[in-house]
MDTraj code that builds the backbone (N, CA, C; nanometers):
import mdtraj as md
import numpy as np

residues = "UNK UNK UNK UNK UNK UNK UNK UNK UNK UNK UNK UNK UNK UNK UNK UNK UNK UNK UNK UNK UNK UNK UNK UNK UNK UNK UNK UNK UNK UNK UNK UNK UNK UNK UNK UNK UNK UNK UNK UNK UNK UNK UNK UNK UNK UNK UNK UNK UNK UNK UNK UNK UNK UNK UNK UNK UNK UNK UNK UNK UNK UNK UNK UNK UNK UNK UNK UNK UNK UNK UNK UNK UNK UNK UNK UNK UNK UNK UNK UNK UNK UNK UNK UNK UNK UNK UNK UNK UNK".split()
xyz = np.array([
    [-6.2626, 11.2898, 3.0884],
    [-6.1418, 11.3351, 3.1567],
    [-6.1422, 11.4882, 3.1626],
    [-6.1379, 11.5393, 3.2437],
    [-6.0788, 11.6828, 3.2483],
    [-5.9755, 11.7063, 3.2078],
    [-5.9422, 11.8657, 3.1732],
    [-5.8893, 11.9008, 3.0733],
    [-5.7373, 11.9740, 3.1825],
    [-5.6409, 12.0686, 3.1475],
    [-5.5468, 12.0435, 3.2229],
    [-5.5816, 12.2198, 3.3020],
    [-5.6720, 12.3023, 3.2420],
    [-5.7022, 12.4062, 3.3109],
    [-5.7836, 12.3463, 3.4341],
    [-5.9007, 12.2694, 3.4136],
    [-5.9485, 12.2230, 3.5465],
    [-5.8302, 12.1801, 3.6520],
    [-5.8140, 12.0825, 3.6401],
    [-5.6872, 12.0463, 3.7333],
    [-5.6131, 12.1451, 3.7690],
    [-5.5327, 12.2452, 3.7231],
    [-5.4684, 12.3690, 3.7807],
    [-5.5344, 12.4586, 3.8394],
    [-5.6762, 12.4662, 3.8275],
    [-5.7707, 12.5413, 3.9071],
    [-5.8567, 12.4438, 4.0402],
    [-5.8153, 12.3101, 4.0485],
    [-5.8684, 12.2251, 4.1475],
    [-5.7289, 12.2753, 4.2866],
    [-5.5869, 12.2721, 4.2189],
    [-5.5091, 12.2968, 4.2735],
    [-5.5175, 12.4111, 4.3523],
    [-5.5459, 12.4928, 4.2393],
    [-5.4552, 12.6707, 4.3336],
    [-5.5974, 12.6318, 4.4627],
    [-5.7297, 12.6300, 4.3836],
    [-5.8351, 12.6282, 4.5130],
    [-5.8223, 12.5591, 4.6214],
    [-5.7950, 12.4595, 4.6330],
    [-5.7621, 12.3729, 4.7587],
    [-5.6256, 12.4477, 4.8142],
    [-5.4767, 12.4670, 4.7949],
    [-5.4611, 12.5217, 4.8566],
    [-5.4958, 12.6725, 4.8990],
    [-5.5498, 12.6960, 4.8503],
    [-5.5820, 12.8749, 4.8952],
    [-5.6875, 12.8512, 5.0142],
    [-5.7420, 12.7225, 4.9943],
    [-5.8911, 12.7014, 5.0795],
    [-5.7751, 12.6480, 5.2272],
    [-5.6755, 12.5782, 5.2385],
    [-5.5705, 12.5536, 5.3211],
    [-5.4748, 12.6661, 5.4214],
    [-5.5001, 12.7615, 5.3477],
    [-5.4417, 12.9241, 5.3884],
    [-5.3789, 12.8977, 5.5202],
    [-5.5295, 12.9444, 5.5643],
    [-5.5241, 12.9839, 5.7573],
    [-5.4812, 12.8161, 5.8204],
    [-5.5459, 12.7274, 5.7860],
    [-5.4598, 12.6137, 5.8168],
    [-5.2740, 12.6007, 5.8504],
    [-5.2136, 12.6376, 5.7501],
    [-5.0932, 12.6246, 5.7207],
    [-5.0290, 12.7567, 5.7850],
    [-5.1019, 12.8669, 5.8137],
    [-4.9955, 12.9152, 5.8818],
    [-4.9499, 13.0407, 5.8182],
    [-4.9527, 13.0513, 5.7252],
    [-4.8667, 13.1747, 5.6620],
    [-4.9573, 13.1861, 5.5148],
    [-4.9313, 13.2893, 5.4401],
    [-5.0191, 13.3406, 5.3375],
    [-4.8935, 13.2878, 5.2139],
    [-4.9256, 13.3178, 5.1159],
    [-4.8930, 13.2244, 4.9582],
    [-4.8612, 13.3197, 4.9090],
    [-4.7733, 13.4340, 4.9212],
    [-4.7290, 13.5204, 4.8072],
    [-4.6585, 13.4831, 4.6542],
    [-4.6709, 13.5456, 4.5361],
    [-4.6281, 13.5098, 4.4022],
    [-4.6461, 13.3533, 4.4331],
    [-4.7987, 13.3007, 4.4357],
    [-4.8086, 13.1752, 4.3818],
    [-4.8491, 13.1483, 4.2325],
    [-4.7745, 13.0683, 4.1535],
    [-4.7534, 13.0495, 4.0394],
    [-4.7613, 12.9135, 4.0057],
    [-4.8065, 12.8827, 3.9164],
    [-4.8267, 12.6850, 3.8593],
    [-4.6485, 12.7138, 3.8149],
    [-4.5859, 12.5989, 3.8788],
    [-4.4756, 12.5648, 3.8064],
    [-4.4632, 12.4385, 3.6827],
    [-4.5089, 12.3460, 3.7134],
    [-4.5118, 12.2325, 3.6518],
    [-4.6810, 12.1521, 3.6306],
    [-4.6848, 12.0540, 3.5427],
    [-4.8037, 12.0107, 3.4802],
    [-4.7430, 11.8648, 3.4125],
    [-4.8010, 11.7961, 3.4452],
    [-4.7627, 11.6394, 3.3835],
    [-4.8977, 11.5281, 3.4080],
    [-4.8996, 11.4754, 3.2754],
    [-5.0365, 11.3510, 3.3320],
    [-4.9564, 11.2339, 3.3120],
    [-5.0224, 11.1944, 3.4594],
    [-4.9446, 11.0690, 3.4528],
    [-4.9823, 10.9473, 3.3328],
    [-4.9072, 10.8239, 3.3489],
    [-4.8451, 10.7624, 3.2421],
    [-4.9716, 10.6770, 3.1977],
    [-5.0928, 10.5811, 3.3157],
    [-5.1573, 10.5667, 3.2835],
    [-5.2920, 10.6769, 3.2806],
    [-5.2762, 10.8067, 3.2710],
    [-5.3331, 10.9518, 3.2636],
    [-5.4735, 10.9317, 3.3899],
    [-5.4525, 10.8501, 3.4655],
    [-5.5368, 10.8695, 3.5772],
    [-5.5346, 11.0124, 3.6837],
    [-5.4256, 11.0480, 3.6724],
    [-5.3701, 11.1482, 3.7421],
    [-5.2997, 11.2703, 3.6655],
    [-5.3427, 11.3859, 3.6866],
    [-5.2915, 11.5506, 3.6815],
    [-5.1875, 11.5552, 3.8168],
    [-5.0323, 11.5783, 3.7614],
    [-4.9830, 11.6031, 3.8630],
    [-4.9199, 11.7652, 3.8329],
    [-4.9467, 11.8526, 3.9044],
    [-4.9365, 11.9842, 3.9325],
    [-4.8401, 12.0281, 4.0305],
    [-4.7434, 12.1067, 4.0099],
    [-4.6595, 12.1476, 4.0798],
    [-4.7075, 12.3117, 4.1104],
    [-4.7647, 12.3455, 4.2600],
    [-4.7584, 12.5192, 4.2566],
    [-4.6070, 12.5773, 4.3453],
    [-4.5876, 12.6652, 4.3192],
    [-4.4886, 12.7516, 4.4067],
    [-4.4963, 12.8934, 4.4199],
    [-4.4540, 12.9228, 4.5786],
    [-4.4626, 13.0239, 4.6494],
    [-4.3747, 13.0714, 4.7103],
    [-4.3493, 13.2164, 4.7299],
    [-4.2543, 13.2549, 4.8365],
    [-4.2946, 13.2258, 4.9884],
    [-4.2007, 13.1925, 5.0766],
    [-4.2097, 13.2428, 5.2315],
    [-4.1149, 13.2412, 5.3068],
    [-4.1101, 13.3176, 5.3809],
    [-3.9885, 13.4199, 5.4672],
    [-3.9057, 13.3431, 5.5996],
    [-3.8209, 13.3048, 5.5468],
    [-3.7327, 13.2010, 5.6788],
    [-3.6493, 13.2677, 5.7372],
    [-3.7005, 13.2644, 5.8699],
    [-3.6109, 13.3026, 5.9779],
    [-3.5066, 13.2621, 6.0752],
    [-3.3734, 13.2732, 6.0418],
    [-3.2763, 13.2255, 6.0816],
    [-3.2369, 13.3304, 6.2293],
    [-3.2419, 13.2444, 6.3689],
    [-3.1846, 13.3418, 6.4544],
    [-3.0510, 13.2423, 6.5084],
    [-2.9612, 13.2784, 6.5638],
    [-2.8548, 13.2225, 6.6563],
    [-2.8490, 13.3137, 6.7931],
    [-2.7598, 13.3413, 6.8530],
    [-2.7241, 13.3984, 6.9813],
    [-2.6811, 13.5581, 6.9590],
    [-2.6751, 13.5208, 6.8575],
    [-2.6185, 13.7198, 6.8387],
    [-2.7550, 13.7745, 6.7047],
    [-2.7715, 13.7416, 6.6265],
    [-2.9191, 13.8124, 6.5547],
    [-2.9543, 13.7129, 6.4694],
    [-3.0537, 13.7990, 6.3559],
    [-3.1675, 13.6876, 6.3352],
    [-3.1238, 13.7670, 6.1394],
    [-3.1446, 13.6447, 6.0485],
    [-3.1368, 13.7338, 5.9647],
    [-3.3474, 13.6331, 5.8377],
    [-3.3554, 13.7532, 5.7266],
    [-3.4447, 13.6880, 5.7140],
    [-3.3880, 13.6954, 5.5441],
    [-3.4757, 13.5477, 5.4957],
    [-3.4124, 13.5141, 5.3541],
    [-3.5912, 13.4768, 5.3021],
    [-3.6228, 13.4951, 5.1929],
    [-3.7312, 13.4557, 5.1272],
    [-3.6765, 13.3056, 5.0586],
    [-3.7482, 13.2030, 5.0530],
    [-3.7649, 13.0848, 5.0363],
    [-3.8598, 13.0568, 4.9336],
    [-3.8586, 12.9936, 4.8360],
    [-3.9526, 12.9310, 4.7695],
    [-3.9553, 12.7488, 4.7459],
    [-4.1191, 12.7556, 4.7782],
    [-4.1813, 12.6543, 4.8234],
    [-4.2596, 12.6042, 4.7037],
    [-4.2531, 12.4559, 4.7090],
    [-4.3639, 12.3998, 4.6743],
    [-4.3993, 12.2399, 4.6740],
    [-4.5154, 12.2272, 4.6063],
    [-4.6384, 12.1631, 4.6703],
    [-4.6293, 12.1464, 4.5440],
    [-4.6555, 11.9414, 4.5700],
    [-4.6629, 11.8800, 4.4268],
    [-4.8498, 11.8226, 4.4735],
    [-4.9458, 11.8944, 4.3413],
    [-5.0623, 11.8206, 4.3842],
    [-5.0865, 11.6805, 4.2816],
    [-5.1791, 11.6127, 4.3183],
    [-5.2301, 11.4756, 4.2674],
    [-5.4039, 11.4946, 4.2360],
    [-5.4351, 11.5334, 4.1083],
    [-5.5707, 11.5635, 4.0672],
    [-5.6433, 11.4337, 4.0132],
    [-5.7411, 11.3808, 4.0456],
    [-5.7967, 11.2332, 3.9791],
    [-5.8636, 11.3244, 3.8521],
    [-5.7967, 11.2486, 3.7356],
    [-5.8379, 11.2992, 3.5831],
    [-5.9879, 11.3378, 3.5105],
    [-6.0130, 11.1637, 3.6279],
    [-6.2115, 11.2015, 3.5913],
    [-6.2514, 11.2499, 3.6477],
    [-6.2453, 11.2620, 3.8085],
    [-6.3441, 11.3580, 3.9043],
    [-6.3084, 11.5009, 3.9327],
    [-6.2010, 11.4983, 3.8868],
    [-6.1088, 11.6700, 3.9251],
    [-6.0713, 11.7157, 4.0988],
    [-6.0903, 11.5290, 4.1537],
    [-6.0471, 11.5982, 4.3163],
    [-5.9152, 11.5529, 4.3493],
    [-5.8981, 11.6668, 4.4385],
    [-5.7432, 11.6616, 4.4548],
    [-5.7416, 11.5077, 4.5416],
    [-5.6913, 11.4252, 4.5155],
    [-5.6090, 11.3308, 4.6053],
    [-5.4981, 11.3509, 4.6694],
    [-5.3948, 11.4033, 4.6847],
    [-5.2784, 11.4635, 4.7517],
    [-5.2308, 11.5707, 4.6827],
    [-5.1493, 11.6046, 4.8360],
    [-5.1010, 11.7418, 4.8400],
    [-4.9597, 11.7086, 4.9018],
    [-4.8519, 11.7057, 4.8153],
    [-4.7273, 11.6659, 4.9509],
    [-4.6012, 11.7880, 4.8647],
    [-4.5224, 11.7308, 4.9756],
    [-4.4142, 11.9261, 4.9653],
    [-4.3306, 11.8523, 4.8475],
    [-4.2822, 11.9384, 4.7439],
    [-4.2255, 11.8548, 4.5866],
    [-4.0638, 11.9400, 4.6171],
    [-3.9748, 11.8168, 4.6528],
    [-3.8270, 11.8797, 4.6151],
    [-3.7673, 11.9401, 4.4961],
    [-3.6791, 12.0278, 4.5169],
    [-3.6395, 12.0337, 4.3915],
    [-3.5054, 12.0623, 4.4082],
])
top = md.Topology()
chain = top.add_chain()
for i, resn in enumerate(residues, 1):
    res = top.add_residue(resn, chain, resSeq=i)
    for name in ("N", "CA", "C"):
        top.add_atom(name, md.element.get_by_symbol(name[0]), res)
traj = md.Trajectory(xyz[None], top)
């Protein structure tokens, strides 16, 4: 099984490798959360990031920083990410 630094480093890499895909860059990305699941098949990893939401209407636009994140799914023995989906909070 891998250990829980692998898995947090399977994470940040895949998304960083996602970058230009997605659109916008990952400022103050930070591991928030870390949990193995129950039958420990799975590293589930929470990262979060700022990004800049832009609200316009008919008269102006204002801008608010947002933080985001992305709950990943690491397989314990192979260290590959299996999912990547957006984690509420």
């Amino acid at each position: 099984m891998i250990d829980v630094k692998t898995a947090v480093n399977a994470a940040y890499e895949y998304i960083k490798s996602l970058q230009d895909i997605m659109g916008y860059s990952l400022p103050d990305l930070r591991l928030e959360e870390v949990e193995l699941s129950e039958d420990k098949g799975l590293w589930l990893i929470t990262l979060g990031f700022d990004r800049e939401k832009v609200t316009r209407n008919l008269f102006n636009s204002s801008r608010q920083i947002e933080r985001v994140y992305k709950l990943f799914r690491i397989n314990s023995e192979t260290g590959e990410v299996e999912a990547m989906k957006i984690r509420q909070v």
